[in-house]
Backbone atoms as SQL, in Angstrom:
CREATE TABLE atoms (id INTEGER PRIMARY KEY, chain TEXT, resi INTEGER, resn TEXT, atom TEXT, x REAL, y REAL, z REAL);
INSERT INTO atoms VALUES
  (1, 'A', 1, 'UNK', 'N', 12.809, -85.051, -18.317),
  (2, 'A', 1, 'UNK', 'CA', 11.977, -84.382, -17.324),
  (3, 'A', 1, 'UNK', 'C', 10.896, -85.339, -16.835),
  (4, 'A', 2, 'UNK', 'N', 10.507, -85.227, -15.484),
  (5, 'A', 2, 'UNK', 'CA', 9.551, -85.853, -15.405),
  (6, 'A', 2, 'UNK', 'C', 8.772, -84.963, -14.155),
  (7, 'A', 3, 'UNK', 'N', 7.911, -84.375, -14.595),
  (8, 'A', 3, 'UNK', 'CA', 7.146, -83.723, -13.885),
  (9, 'A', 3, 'UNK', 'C', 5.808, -84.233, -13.049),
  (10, 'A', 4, 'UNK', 'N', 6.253, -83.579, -12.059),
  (11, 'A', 4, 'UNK', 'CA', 5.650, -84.165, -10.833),
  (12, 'A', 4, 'UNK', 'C', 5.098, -82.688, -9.308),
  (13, 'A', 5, 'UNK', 'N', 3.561, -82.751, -8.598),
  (14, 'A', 5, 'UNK', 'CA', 3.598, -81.490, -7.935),
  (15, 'A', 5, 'UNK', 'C', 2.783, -82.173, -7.272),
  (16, 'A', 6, 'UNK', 'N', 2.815, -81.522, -6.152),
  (17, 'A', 6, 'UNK', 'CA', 1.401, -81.792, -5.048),
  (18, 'A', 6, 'UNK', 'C', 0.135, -81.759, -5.761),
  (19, 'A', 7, 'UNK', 'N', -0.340, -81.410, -6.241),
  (20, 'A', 7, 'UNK', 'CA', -1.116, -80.739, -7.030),
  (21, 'A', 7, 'UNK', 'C', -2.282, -82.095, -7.669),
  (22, 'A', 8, 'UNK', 'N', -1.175, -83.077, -8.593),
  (23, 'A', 8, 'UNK', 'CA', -1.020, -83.769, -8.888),
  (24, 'A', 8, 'UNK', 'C', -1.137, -84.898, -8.161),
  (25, 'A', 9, 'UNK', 'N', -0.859, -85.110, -7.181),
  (26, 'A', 9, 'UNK', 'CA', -0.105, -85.937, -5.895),
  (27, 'A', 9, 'UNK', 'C', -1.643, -86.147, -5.630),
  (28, 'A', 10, 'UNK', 'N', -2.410, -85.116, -4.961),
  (29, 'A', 10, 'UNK', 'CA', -3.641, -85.144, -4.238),
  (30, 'A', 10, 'UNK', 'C', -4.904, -85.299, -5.370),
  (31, 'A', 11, 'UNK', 'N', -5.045, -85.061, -6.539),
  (32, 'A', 11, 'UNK', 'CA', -5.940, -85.419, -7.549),
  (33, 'A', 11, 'UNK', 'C', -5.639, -87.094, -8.111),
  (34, 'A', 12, 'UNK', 'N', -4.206, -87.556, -7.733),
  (35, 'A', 12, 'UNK', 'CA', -4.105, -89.299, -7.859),
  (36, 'A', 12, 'UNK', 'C', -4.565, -89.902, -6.473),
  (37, 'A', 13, 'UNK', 'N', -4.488, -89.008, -5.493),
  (38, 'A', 13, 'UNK', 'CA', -4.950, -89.333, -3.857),
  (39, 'A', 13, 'UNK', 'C', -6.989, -89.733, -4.031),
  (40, 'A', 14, 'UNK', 'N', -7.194, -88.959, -4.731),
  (41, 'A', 14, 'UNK', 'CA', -8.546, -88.667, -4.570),
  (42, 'A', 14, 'UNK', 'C', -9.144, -89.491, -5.934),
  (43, 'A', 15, 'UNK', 'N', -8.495, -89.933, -6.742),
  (44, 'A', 15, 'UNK', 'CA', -8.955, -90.783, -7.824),
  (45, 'A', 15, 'UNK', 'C', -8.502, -92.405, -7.398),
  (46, 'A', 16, 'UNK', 'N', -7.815, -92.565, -6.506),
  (47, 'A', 16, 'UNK', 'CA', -7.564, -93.854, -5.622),
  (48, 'A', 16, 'UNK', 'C', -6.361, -94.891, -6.712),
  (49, 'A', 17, 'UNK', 'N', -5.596, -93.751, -7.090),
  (50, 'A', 17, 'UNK', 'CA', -4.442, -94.154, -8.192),
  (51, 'A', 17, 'UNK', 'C', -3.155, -95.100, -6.818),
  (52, 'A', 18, 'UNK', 'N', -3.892, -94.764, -5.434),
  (53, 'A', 18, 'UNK', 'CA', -2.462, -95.493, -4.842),
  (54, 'A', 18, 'UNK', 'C', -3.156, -96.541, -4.305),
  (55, 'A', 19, 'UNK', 'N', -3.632, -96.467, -4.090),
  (56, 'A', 19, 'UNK', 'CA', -4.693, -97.706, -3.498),
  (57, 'A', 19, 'UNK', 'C', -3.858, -99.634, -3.951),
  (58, 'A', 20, 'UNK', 'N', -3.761, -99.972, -2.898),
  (59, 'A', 20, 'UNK', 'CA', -3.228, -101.088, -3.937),
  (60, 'A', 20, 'UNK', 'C', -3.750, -102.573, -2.310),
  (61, 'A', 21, 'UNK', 'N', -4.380, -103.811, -3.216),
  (62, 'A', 21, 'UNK', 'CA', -4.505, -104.492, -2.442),
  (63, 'A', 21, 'UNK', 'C', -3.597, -105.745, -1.930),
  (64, 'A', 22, 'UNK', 'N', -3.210, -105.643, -0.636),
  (65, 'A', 22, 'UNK', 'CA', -1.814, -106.805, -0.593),
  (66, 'A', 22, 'UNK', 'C', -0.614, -106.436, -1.181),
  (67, 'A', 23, 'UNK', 'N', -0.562, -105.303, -1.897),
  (68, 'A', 23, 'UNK', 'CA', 0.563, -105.133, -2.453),
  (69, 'A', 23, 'UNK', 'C', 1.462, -103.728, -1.974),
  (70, 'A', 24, 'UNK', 'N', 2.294, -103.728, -2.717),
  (71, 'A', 24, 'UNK', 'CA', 3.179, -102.422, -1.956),
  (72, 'A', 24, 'UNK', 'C', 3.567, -101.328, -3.074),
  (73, 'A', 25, 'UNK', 'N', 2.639, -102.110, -3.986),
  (74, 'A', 25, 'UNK', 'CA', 2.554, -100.789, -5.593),
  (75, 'A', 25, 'UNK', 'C', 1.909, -99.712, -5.329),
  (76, 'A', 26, 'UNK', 'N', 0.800, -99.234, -4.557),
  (77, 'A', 26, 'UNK', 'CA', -0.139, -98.318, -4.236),
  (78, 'A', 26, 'UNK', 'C', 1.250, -97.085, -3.255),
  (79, 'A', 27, 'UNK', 'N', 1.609, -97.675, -2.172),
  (80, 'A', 27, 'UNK', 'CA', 2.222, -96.862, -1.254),
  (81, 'A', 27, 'UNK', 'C', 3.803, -96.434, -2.115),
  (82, 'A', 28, 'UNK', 'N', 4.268, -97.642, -2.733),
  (83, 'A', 28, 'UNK', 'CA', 5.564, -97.761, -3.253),
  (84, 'A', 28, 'UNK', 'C', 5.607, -96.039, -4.512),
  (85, 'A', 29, 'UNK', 'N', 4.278, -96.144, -5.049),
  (86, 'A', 29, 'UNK', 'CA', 4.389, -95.041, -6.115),
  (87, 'A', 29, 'UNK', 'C', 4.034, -94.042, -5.602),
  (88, 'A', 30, 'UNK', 'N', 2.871, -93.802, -4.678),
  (89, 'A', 30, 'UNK', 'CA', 2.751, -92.179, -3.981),
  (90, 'A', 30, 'UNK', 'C', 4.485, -91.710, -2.950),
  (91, 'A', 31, 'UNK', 'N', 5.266, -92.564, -2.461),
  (92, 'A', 31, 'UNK', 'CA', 6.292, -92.229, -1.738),
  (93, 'A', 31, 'UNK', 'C', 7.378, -91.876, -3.016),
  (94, 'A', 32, 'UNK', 'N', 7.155, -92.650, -4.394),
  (95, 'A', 32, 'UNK', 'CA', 8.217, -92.147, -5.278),
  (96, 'A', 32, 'UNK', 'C', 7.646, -90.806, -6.154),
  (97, 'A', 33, 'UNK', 'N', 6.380, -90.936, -6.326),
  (98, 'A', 33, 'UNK', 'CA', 6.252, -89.148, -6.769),
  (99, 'A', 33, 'UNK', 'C', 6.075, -87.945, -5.784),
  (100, 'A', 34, 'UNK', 'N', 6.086, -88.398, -4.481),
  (101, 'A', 34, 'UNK', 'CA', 6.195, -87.359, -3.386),
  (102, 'A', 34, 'UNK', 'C', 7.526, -87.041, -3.467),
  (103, 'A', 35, 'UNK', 'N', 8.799, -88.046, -3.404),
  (104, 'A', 35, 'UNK', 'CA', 10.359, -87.383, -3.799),
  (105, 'A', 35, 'UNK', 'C', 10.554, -86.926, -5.094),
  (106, 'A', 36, 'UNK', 'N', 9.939, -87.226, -5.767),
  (107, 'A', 36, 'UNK', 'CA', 9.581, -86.755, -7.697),
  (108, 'A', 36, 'UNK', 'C', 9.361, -85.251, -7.245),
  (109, 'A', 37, 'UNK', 'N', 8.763, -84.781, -6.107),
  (110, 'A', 37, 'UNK', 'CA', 8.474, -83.328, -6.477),
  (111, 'A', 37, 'UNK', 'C', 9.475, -82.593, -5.751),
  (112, 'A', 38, 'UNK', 'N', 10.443, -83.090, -4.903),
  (113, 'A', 38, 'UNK', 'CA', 11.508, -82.652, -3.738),
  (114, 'A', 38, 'UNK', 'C', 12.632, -82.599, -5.026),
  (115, 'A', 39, 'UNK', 'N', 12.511, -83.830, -5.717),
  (116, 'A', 39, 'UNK', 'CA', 13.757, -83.955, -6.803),
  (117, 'A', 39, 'UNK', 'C', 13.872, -82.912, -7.458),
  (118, 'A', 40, 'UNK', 'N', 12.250, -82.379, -7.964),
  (119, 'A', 40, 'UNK', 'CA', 12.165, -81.284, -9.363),
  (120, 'A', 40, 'UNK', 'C', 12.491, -79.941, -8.697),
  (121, 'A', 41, 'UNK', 'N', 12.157, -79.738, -6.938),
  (122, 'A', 41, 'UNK', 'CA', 12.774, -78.775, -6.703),
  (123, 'A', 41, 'UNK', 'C', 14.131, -78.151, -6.490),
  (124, 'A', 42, 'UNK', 'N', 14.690, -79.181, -6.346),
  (125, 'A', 42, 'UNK', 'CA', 16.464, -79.413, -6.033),
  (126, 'A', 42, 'UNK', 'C', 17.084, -79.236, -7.763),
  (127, 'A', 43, 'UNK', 'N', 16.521, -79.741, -8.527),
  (128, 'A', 43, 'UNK', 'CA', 17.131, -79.647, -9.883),
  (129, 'A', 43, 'UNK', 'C', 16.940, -78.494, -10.589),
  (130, 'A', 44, 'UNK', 'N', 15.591, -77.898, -10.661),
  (131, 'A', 44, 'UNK', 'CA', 15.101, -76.542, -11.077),
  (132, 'A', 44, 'UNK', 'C', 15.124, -75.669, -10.958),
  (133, 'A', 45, 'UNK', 'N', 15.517, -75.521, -8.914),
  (134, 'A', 45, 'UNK', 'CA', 15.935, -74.367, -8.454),
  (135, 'A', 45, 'UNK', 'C', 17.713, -74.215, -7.684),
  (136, 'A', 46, 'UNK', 'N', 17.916, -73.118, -7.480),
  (137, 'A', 46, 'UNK', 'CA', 19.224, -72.784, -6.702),
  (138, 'A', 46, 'UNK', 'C', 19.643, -73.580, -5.453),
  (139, 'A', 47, 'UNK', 'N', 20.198, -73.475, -4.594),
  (140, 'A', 47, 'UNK', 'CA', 20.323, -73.014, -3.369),
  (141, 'A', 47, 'UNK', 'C', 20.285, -71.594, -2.714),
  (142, 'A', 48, 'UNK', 'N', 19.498, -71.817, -1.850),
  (143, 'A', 48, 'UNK', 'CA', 19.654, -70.455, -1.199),
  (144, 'A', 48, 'UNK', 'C', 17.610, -70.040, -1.773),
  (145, 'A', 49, 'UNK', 'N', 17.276, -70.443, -2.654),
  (146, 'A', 49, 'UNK', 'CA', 15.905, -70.004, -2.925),
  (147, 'A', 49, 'UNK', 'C', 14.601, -70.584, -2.367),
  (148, 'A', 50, 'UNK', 'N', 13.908, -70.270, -1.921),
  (149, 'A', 50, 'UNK', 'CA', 12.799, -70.471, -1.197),
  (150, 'A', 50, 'UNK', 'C', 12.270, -72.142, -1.379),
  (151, 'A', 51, 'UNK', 'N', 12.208, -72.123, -3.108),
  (152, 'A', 51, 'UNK', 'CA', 11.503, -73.525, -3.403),
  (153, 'A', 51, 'UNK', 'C', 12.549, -74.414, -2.854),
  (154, 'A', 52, 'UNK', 'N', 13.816, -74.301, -3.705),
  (155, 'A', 52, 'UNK', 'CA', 15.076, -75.166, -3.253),
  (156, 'A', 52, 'UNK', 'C', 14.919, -75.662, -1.106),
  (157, 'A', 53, 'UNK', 'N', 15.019, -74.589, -0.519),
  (158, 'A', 53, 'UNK', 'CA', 15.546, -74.609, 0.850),
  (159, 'A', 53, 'UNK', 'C', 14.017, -75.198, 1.811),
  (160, 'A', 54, 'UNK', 'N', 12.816, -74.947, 1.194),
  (161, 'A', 54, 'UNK', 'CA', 11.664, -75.762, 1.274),
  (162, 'A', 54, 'UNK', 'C', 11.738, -76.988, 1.415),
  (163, 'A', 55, 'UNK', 'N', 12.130, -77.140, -0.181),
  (164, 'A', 55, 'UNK', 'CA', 12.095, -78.870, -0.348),
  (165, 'A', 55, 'UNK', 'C', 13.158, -79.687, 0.403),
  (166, 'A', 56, 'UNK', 'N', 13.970, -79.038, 1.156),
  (167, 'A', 56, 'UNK', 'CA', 14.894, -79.271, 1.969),
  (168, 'A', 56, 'UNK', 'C', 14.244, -79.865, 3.431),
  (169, 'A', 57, 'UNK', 'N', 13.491, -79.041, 3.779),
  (170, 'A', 57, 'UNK', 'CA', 13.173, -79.169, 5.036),
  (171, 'A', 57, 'UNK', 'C', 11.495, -79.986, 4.965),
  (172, 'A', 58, 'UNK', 'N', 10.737, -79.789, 4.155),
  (173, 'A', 58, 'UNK', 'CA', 9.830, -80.727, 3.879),
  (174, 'A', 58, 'UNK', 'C', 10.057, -82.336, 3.735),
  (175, 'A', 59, 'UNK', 'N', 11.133, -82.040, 2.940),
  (176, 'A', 59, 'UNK', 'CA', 11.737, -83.801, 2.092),
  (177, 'A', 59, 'UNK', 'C', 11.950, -83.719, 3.749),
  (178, 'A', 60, 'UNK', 'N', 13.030, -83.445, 4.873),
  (179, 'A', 60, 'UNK', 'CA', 13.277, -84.067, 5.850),
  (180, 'A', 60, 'UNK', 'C', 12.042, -84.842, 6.871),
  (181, 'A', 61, 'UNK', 'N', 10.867, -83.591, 6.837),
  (182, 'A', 61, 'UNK', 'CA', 9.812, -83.893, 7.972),
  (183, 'A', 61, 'UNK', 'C', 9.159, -85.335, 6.882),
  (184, 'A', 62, 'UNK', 'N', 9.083, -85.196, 6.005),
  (185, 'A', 62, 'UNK', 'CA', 8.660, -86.390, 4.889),
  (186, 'A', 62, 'UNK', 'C', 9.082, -87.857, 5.463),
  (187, 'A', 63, 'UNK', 'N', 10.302, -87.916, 4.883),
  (188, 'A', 63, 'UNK', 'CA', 11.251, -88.892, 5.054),
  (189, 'A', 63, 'UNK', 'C', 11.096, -89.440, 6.885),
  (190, 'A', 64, 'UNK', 'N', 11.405, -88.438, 7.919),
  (191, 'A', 64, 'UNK', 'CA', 11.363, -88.711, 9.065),
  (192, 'A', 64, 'UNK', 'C', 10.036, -89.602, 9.879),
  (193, 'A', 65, 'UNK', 'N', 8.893, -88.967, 9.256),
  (194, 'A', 65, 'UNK', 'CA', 7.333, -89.738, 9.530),
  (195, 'A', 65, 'UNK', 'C', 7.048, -90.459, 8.647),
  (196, 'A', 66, 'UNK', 'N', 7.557, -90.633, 7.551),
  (197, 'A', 66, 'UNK', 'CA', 7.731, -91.931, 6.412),
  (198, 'A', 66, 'UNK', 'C', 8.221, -92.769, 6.987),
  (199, 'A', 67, 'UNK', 'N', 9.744, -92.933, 7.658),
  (200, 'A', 67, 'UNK', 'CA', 10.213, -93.897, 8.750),
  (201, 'A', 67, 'UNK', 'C', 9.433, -94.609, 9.766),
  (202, 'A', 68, 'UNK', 'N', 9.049, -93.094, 10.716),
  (203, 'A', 68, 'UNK', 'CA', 8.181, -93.587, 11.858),
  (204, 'A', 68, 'UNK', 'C', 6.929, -94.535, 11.675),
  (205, 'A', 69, 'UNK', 'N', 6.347, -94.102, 10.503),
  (206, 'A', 69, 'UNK', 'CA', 4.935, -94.990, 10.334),
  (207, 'A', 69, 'UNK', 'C', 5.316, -96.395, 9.716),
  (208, 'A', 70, 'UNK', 'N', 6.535, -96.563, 9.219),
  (209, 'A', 70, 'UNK', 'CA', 6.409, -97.741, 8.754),
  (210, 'A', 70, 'UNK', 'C', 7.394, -98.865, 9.468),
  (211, 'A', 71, 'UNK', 'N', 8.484, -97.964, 10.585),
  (212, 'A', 71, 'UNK', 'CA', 8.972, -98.437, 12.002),
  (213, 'A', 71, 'UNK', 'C', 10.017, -99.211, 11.029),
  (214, 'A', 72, 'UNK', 'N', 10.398, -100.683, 11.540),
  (215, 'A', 72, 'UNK', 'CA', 11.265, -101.449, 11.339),
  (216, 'A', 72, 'UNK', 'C', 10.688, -102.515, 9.961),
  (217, 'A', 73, 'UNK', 'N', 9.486, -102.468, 9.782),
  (218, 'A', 73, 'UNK', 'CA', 8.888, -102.844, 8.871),
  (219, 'A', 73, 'UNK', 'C', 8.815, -102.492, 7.399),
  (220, 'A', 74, 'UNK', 'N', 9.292, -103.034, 7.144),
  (221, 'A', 74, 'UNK', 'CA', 9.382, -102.330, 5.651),
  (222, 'A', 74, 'UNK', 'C', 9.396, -103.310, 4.116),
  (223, 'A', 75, 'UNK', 'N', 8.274, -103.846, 4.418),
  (224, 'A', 75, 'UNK', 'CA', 8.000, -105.020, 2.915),
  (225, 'A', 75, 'UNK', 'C', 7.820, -105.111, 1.543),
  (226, 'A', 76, 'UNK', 'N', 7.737, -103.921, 1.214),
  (227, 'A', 76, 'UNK', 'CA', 7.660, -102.997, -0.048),
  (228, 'A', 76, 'UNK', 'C', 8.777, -102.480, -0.518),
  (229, 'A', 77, 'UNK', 'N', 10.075, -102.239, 0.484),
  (230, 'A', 77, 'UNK', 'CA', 11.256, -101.112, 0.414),
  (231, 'A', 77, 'UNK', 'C', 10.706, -99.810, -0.397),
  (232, 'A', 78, 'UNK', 'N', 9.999, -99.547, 0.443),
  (233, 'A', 78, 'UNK', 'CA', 9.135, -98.204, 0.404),
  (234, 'A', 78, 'UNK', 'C', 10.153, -97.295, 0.627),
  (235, 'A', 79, 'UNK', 'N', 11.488, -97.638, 2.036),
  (236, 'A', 79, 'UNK', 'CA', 12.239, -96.852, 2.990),
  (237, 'A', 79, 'UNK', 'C', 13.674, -96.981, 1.810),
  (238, 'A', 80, 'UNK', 'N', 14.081, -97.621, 0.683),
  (239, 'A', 80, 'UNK', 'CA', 14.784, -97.512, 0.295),
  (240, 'A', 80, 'UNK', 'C', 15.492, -96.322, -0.474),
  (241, 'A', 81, 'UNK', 'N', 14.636, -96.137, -1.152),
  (242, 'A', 81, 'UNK', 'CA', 14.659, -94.541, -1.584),
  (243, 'A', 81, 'UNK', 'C', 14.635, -93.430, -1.297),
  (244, 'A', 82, 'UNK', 'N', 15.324, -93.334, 0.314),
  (245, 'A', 82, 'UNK', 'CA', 15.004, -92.459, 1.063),
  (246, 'A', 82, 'UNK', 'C', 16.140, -91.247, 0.101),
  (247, 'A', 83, 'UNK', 'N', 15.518, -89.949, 0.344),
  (248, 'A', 83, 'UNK', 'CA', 16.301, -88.545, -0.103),
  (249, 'A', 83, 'UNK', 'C', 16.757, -87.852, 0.980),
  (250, 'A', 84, 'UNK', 'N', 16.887, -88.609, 2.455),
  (251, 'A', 84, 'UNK', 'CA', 17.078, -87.448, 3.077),
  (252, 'A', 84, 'UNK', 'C', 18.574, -87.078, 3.135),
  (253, 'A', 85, 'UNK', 'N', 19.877, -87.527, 2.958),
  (254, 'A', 85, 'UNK', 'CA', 21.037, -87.400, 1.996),
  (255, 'A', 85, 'UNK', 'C', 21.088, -86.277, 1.639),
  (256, 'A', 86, 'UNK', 'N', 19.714, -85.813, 0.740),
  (257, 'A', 86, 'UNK', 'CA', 19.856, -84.318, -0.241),
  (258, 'A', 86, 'UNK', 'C', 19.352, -83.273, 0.748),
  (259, 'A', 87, 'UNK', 'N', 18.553, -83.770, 1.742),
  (260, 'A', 87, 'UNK', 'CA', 17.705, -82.702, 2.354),
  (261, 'A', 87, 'UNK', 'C', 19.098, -82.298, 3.493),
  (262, 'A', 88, 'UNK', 'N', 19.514, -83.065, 3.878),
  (263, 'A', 88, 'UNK', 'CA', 20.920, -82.571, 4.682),
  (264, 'A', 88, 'UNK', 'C', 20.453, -83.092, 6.413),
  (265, 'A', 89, 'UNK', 'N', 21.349, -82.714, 7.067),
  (266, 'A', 89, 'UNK', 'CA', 21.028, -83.482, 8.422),
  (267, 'A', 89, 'UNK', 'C', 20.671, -82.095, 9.515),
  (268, 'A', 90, 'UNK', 'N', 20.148, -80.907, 8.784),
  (269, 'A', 90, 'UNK', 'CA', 20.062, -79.983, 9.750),
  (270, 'A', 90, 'UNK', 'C', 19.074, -79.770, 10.702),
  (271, 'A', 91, 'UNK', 'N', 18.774, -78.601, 11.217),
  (272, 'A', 91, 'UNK', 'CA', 17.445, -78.724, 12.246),
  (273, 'A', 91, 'UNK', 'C', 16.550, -78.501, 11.173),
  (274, 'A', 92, 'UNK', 'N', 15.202, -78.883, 11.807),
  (275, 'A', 92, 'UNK', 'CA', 14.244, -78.034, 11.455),
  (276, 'A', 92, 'UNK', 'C', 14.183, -76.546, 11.191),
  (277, 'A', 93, 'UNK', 'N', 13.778, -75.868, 10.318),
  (278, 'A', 93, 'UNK', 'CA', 13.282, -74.246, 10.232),
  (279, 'A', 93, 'UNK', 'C', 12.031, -74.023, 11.811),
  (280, 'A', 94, 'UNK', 'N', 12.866, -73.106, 12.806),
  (281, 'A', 94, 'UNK', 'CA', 11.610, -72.292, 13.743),
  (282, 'A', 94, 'UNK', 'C', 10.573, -71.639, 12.413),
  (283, 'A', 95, 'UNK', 'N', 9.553, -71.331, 13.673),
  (284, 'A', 95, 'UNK', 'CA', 9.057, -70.556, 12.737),
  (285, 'A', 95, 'UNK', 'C', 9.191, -69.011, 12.588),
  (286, 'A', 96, 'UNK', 'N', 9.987, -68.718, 13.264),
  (287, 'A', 96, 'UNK', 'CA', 10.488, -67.330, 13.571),
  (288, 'A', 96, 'UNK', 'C', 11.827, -67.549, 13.497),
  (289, 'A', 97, 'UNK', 'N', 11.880, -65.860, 13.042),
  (290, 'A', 97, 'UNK', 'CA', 13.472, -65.362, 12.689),
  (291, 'A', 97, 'UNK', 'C', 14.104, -66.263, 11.750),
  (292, 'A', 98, 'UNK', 'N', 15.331, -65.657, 11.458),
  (293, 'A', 98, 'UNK', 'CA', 16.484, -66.201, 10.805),
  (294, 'A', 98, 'UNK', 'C', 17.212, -67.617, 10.968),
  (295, 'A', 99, 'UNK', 'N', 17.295, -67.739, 12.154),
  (296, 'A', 99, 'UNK', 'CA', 18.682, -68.143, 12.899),
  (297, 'A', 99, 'UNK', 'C', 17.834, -69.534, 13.128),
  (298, 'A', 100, 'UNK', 'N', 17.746, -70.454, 12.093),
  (299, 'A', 100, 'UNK', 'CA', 17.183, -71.813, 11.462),
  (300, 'A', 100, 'UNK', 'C', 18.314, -72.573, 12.231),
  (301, 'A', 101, 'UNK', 'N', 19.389, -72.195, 12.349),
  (302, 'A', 101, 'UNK', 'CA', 20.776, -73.424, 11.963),
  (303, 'A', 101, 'UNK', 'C', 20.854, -73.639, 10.896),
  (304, 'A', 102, 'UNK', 'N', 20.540, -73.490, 10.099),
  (305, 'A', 102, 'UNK', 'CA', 20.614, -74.066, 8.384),
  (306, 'A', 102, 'UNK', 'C', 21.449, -73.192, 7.469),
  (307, 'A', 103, 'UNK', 'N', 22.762, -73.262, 6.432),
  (308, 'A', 103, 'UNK', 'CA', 22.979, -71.933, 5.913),
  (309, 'A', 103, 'UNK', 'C', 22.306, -72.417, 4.693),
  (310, 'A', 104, 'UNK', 'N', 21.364, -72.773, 4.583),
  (311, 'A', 104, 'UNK', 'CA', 20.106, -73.011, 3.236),
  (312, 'A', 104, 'UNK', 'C', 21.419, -74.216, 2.468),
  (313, 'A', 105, 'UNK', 'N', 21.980, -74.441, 2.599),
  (314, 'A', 105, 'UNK', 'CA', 22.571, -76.155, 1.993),
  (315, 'A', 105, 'UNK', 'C', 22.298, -77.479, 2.821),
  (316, 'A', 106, 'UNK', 'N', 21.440, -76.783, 3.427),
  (317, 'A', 106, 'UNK', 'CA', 21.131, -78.623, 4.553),
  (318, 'A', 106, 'UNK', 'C', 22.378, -78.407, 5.686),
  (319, 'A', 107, 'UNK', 'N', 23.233, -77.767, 5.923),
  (320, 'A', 107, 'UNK', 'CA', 24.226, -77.906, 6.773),
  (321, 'A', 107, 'UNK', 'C', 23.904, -76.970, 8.115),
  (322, 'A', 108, 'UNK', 'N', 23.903, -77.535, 9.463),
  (323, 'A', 108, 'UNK', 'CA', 24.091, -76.649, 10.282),
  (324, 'A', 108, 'UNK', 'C', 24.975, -75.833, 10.499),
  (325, 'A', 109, 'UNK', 'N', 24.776, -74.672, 10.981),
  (326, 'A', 109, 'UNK', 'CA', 25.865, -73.538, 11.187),
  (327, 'A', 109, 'UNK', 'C', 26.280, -73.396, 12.716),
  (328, 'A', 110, 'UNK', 'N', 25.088, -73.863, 13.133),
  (329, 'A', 110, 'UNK', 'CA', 25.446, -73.979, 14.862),
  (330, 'A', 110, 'UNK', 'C', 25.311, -72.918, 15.902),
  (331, 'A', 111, 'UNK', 'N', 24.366, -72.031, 15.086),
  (332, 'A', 111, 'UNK', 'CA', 23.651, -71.128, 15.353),
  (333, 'A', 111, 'UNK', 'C', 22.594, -71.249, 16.148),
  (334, 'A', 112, 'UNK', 'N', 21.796, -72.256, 16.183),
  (335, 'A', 112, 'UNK', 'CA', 20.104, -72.592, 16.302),
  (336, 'A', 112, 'UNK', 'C', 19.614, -71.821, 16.789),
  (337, 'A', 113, 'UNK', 'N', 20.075, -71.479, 18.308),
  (338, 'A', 113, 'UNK', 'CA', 19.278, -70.332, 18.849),
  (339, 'A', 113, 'UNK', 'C', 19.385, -68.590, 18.539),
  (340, 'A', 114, 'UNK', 'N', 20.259, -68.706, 17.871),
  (341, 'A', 114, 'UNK', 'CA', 20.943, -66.797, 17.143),
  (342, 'A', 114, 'UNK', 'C', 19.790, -66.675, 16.486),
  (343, 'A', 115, 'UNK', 'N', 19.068, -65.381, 16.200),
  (344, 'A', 115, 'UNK', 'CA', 18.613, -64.539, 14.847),
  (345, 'A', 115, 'UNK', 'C', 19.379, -64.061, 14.262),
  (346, 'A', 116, 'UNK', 'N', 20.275, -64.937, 13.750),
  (347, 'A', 116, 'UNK', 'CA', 21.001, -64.567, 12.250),
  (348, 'A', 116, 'UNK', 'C', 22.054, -63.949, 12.372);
């Protein structure tokens, strides 16, 4: 086990545990216990359950502006460890209704615009 939570995440944020100078140890370890907590949700919970289908769509918006900010650049292989694989290639969750596209496994259904 290796337990890992936001929680956690933001009390090492605020004690300056990522902080790193010239180096790519500071960013390299907050990007591996931020998937540390996507991991513990995928392993702990179902499919189909709130935490599980969360960490689905979080890990994606994660991973996606993890990319963007660090562009083609990548000197640390910060971008190596990417999870988005597990998170699946679906849409985003609206914030309304059902009809996500998603059948909660990361897979589109091809629905997007249906309520369910």
């Amino acid at each position: 086990k290796t337990p890992m939570d936001f929680g956690t995440i933001v009390t090492q944020l605020d004690a300056g545990a990522y902080r790193s100078e010239n180096s790519g140890h500071g960013p390299l370890r907050f990007v591996t216990d931020v998937r540390q907590v996507f991991h513990n949700a995928w392993t702990y919970n179902e499919p189909g359950h709130q935490v599980y289908d969360s960490a689905q769509e979080v890990g994606r918006v994660f991973e996606t502006e993890l990319r963007k900010s660090f562009g083609d650049l990548d000197p640390w292989g910060v971008l190596a460890g990417t999870i988005i694989a597990k998170c699946g290639a679906g849409p985003l969750k609206s914030d309304t209704g059902d009809g996500d596209g998603n059948d909660g496994n990361g897979n589109s259904d091809g629905n997007e615009d249906e309520d369910g």
